[in-house]
MDTraj code that builds the backbone (N, CA, C; nanometers):
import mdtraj as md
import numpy as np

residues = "UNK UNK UNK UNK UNK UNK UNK UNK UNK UNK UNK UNK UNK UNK UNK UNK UNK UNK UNK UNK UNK UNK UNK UNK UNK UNK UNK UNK UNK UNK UNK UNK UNK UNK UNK UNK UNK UNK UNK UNK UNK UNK UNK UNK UNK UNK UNK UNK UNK UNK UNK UNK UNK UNK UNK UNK UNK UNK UNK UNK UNK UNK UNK UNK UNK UNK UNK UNK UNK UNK UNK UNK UNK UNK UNK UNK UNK UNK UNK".split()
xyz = np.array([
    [0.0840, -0.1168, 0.0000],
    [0.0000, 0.0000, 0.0000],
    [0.0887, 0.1233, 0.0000],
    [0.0400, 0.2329, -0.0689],
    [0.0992, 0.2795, -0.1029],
    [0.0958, 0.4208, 0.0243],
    [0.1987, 0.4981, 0.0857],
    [0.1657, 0.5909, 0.2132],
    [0.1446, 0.7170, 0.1094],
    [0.0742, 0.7634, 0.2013],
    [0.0162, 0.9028, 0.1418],
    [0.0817, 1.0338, 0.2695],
    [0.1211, 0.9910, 0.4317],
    [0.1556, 1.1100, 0.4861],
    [0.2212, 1.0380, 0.5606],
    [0.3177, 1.1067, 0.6122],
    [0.3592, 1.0263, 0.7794],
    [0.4395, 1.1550, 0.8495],
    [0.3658, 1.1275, 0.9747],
    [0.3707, 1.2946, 1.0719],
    [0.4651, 1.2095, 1.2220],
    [0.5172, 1.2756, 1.3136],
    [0.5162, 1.2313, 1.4436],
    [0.4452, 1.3407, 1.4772],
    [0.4136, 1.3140, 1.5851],
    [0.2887, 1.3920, 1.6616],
    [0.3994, 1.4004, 1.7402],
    [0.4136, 1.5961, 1.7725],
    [0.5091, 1.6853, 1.8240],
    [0.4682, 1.6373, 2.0000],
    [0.3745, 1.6197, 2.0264],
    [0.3327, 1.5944, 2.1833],
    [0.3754, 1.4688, 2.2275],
    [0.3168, 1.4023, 2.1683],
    [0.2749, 1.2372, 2.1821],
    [0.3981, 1.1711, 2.1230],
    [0.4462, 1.2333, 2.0422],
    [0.5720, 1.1432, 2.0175],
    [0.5174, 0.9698, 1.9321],
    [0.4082, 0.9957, 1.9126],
    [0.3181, 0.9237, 1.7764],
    [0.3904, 0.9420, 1.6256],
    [0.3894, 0.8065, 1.6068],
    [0.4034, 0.7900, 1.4170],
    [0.3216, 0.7726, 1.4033],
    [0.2535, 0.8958, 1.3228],
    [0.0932, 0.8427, 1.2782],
    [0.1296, 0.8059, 1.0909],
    [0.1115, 0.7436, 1.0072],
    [0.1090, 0.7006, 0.8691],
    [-0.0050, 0.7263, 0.8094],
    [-0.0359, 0.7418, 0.6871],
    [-0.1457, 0.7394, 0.6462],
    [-0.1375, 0.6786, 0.4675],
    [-0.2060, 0.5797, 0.4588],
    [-0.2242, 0.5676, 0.3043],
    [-0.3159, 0.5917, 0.2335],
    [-0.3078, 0.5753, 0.0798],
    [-0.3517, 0.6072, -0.0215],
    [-0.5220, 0.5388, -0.0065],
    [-0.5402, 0.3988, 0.0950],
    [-0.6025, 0.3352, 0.1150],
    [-0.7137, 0.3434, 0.1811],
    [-0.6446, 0.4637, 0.2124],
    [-0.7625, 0.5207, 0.3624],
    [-0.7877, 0.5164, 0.4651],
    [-0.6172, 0.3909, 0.4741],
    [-0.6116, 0.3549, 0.6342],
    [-0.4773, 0.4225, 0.7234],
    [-0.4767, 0.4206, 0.8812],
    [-0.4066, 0.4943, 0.9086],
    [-0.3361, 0.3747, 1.0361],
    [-0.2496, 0.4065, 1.0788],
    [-0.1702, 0.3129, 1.1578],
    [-0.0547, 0.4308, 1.2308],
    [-0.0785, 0.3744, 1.3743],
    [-0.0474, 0.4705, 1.4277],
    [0.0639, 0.4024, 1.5564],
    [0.1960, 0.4242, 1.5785],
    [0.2819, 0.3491, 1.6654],
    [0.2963, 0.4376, 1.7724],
    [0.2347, 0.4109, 1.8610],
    [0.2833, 0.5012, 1.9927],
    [0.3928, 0.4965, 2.0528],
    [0.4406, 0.6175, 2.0925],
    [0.5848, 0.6682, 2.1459],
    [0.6439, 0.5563, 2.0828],
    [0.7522, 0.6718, 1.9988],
    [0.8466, 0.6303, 1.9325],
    [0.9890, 0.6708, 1.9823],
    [0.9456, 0.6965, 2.0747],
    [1.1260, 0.7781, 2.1410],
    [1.2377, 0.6403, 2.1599],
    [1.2082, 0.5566, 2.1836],
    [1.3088, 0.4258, 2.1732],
    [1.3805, 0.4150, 2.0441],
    [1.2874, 0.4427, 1.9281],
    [1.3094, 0.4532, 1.7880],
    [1.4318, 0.5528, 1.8189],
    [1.3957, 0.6448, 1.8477],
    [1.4928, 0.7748, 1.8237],
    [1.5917, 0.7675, 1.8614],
    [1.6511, 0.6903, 1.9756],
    [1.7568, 0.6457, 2.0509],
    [1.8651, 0.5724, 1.9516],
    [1.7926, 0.4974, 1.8588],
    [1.8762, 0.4572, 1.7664],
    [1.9655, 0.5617, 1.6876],
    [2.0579, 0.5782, 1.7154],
    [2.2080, 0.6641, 1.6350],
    [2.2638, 0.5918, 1.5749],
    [2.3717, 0.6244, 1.5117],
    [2.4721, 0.5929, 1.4220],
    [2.5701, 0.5214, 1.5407],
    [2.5968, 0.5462, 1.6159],
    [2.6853, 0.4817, 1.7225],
    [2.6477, 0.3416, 1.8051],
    [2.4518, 0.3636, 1.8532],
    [2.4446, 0.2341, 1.8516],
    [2.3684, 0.1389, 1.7747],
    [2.3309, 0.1956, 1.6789],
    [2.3461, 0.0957, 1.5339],
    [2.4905, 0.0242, 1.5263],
    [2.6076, 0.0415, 1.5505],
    [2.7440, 0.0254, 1.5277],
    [2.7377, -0.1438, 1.6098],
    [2.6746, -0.1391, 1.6897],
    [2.6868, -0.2380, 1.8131],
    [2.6125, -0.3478, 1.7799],
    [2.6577, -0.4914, 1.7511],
    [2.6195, -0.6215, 1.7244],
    [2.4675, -0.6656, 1.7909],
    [2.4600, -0.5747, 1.9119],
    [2.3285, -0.6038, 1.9820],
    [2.3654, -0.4980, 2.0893],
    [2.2164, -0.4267, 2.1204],
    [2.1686, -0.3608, 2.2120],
    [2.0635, -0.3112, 2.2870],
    [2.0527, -0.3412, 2.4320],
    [1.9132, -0.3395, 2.4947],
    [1.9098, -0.1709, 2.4649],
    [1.7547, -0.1171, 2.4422],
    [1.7282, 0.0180, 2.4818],
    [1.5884, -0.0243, 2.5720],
    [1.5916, 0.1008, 2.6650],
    [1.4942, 0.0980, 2.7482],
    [1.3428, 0.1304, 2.6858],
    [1.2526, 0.0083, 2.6897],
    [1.1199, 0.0715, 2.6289],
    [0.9791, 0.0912, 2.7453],
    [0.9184, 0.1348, 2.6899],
    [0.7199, 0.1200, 2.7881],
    [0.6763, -0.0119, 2.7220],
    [0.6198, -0.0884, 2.7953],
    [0.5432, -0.1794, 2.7662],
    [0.4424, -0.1477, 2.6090],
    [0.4221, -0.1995, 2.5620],
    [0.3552, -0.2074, 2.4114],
    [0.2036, -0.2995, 2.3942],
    [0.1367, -0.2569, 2.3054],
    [-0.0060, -0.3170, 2.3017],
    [-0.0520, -0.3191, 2.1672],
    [-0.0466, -0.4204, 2.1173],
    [-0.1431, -0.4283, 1.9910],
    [-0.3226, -0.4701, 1.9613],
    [-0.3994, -0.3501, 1.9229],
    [-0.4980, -0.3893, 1.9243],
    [-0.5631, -0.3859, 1.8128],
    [-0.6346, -0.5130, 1.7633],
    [-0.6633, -0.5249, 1.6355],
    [-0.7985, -0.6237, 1.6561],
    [-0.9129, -0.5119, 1.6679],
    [-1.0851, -0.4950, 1.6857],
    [-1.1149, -0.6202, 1.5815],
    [-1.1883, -0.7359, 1.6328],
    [-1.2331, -0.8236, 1.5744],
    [-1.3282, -0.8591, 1.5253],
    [-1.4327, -0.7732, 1.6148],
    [-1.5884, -0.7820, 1.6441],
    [-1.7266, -0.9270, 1.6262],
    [-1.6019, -0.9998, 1.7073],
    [-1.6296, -1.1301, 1.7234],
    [-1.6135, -1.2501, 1.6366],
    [-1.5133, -1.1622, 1.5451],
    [-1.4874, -1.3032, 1.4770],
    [-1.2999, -1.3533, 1.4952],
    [-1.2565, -1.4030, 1.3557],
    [-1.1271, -1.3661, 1.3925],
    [-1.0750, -1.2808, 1.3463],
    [-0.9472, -1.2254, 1.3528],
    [-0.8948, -1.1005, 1.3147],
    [-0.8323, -1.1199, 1.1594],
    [-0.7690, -1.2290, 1.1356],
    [-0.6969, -1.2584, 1.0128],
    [-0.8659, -1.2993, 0.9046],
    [-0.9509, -1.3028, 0.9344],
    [-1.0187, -1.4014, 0.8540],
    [-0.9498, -1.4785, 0.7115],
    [-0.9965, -1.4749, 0.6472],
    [-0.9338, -1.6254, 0.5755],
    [-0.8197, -1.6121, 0.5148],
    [-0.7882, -1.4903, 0.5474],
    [-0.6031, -1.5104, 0.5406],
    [-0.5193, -1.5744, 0.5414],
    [-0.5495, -1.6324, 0.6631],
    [-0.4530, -1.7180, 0.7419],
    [-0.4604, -1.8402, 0.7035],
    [-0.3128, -1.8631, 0.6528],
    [-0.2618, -1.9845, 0.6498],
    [-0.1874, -2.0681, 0.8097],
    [-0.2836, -2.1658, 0.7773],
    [-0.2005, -2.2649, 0.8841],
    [-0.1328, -2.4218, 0.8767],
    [-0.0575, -2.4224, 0.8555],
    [0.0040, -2.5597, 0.7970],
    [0.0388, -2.6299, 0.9543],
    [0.0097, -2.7953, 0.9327],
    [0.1066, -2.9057, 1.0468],
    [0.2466, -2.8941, 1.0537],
    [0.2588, -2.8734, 1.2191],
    [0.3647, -2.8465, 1.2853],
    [0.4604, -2.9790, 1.2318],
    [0.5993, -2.9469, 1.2070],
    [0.6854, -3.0873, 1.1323],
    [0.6899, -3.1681, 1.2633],
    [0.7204, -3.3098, 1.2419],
    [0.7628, -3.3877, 1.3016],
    [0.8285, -3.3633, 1.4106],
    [0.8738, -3.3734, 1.5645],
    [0.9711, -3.3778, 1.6029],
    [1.0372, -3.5116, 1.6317],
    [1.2132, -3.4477, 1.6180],
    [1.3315, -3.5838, 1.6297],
    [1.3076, -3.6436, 1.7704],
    [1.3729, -3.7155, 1.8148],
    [1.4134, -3.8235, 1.9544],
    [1.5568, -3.8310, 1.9275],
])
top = md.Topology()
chain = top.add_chain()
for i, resn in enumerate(residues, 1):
    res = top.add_residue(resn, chain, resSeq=i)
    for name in ("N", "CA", "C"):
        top.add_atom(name, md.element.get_by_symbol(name[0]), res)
traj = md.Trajectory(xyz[None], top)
């Protein structure tokens, strides 16, 4: 899909996106994001401190993927 805007919200510290689609998606506080520099990008691995996170994706009683979703049998396991 193709984006049509993408703002941070000067307060909130929100990535709000917006597409061509009409839909909008919105990542709250992004300041962890921002922490990322050139210096510790450099580093093989690194904890940054975040807030707990929540994804909510309104179902209205059914499932959320509807027939999207592929589900294939788990392989074999060895002994």
């Amino acid at each position: 899909m193709a984006v049509r805007d993408i703002v941070v919200h000067p307060r909130e510290s929100d990535l709000v996106i917006a597409t061509h689609g009409r839909g909008i998606w919105i990542v709250d506080d992004i300041t962890t994001l921002r922490k990322l520099t050139p210096e510790v990008m450099a580093h093989e691995a690194v904890f940054l401190q975040a807030k707990p996170a929540q994804q909510r994706l309104p179902a209205n009683g059914g499932w959320v993927e509807g027939s999207a979703v592929f589900t294939g049998p788990n392989p074999p396991t060895r002994r």
